[in-house]
C-alpha positions in Angstrom: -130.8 -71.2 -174.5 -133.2 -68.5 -176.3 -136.9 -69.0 -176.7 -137.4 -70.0 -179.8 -140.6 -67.8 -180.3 -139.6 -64.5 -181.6 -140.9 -62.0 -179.5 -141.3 -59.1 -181.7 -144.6 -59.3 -184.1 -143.4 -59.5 -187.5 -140.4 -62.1 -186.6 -143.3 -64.0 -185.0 -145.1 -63.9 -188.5 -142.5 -65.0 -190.4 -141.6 -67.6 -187.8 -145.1 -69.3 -187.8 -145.5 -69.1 -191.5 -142.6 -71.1 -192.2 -143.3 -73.4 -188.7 -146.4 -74.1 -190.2 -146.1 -74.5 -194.0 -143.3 -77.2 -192.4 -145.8 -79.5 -190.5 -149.0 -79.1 -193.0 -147.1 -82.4 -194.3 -146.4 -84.1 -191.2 -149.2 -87.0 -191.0 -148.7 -87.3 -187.2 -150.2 -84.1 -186.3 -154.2 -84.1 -186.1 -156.0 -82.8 -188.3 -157.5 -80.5 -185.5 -154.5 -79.3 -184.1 -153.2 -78.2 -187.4 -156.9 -76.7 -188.4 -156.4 -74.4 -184.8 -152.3 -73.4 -185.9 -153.5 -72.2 -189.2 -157.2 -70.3 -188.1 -154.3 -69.0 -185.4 -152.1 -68.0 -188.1 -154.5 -66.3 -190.2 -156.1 -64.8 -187.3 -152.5 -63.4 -186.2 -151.8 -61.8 -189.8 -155.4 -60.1 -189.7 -154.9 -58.5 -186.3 -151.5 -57.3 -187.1 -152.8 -55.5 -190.8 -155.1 -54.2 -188.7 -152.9 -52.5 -186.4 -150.7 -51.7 -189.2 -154.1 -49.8 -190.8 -155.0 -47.9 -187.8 -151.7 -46.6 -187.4 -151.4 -45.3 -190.5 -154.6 -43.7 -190.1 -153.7 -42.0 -187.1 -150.6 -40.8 -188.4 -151.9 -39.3 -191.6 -155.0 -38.3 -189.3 -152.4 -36.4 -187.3 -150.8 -35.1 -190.2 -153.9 -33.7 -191.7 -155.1 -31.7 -188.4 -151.4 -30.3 -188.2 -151.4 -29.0 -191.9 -154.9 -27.7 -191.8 -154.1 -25.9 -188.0 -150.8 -24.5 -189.9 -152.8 -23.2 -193.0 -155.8 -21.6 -190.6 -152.9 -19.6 -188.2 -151.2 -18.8 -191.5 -154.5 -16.7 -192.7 -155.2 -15.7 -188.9 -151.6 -14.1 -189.0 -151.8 -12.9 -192.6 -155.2 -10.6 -192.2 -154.0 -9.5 -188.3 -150.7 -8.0 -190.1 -153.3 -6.3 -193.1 -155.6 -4.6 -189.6 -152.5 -3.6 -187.6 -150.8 -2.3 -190.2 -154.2 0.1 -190.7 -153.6 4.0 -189.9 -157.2 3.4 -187.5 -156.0 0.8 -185.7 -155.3 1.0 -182.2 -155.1 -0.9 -179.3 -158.4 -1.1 -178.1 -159.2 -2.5 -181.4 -156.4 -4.6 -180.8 -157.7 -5.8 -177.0 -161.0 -6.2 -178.7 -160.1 -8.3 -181.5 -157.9 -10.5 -179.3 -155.1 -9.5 -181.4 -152.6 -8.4 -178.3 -150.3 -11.3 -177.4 -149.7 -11.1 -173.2 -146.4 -9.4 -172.6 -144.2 -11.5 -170.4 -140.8 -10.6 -168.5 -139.5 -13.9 -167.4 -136.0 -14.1 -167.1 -135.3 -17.5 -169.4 -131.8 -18.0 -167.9 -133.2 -18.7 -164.4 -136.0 -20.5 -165.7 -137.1 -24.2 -167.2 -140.1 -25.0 -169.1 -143.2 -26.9 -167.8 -144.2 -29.8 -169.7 -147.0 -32.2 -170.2 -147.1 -35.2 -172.1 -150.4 -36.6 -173.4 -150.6 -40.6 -175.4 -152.6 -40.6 -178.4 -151.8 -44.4 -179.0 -149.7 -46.1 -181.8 -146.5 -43.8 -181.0 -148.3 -40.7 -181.2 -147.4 -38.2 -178.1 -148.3 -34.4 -177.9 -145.9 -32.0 -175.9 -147.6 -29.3 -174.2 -145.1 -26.7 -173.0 -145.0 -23.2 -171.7 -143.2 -20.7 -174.1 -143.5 -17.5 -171.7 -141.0 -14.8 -174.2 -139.0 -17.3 -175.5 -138.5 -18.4 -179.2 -139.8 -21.8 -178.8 -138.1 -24.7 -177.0 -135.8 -27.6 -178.4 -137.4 -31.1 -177.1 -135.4 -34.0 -176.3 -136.3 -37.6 -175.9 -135.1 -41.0 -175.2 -136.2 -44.6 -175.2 -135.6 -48.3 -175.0 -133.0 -48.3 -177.9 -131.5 -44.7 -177.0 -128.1 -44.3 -175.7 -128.8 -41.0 -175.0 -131.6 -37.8 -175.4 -131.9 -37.7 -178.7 -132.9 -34.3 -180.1 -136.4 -34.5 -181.9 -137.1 -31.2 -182.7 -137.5 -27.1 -182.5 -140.8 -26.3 -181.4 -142.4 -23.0 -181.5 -145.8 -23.4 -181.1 -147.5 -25.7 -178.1 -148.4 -28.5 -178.6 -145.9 -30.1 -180.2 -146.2 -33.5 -181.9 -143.8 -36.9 -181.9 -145.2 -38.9 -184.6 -142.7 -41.6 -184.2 -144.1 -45.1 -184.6 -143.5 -47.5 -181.9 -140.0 -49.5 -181.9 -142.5 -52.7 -181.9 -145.6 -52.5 -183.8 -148.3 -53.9 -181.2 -146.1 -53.4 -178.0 -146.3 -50.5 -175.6 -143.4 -48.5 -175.0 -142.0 -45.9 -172.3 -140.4 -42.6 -173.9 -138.9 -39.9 -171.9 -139.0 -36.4 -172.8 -137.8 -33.0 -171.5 -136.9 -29.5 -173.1 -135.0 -26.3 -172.8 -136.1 -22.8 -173.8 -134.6 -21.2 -177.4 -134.5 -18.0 -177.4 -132.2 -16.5 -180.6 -131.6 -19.8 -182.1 -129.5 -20.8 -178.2 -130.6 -23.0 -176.1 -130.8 -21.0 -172.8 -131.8 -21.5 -169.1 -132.5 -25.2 -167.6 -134.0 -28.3 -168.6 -137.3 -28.8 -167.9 -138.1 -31.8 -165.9 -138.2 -35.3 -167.4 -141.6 -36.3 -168.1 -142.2 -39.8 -168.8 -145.2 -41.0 -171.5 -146.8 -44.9 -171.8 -147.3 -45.3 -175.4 -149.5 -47.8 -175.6 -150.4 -49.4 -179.5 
């Protein structure tokens, strides 16, 4: 036979609500034990709303650094185009400014990426990976309830971030990733190796 706890959180919740709104009439049970199962019960629900907050927070906190990190590199990009497209400009201007991306000639059929996973808690990983003259890269991933690598997304700019929430709210949780390079919207050379990332709540 089953336990007949629920393991996940919220099952648990609804479980002991009902257990307990179920022997608040039984006479048998002392007074104290019941007092303890309900300061239980209510301490349980204020723990999980609390997780429940803080990963919302981190999440929208995530969501506000990306947008605001997307709107400062869209002005960066914006006024570089306005000084290139000068008729002073040169490269030494260029150099000194910072302005010159690093020219690189790896061959991306031969090659795999290098990545680096990093746990920012509540389901929130960041994907570091090396780009080199490629387009970006397409990152896979897979956990508990995945048959298979799932594709999450194209990235084109390092780091990259999986704002997934965890498959149990409260529970820590192993995800796998790896990635392959894009380079004219194909997927080209070999998969990086797998790197594997503790999410922890």
């Amino acid at each position: 036979m089953s336990d007949y706890v629920p393991t996940a959180d919220n099952d648990l919740l609804v479980w002991f609500d009902h257990f307990l709104t179920q022997i608040s009439t039984d006479t048998a049970i002392a007074p104290f034990d019941l007092k303890a199962l309900t300061a239980a019960n209510a301490d349980f629900h204020a723990k999980i709303a609390h997780v429940n907050d803080a990963a919302a927070l981190a999440k929208q906190a995530t969501a506000d650094k990306e947008a605001s990190h997307g709107y400062l590199e869209s002005l960066v990009r914006a006024e570089v185009r306005r000084i290139k497209a000068r008729s002073t400009y040169n490269d030494g201007q260029g150099a000194q400014l910072g302005i010159v991306g690093a020219r690189n000639s790896r061959d991306l059929s031969t090659t795999r990426p290098e990545l680096s996973g990093t746990d920012h808690t509540n389901g929130v990983v960041s994907i570091s990976f090396s780009k080199y003259n490629s387009d970006g890269v397409n990152i896979y991933s897979k956990r508990d309830n995945d048959a298979d690598w799932v594709l999450l997304n194209r990235a084109n700019i390092s780091p990259f971030m999986d704002l997934r929430p965890l498959l149990q709210i409260g529970n820590p949780e192993l995800r796998d990733y790896c990635a392959i390079y894009v380079l004219k919207d194909k997927e080209i050379g070999h998969y990086s190796d797998e790197v594997v990332v503790n999410c922890t709540p």
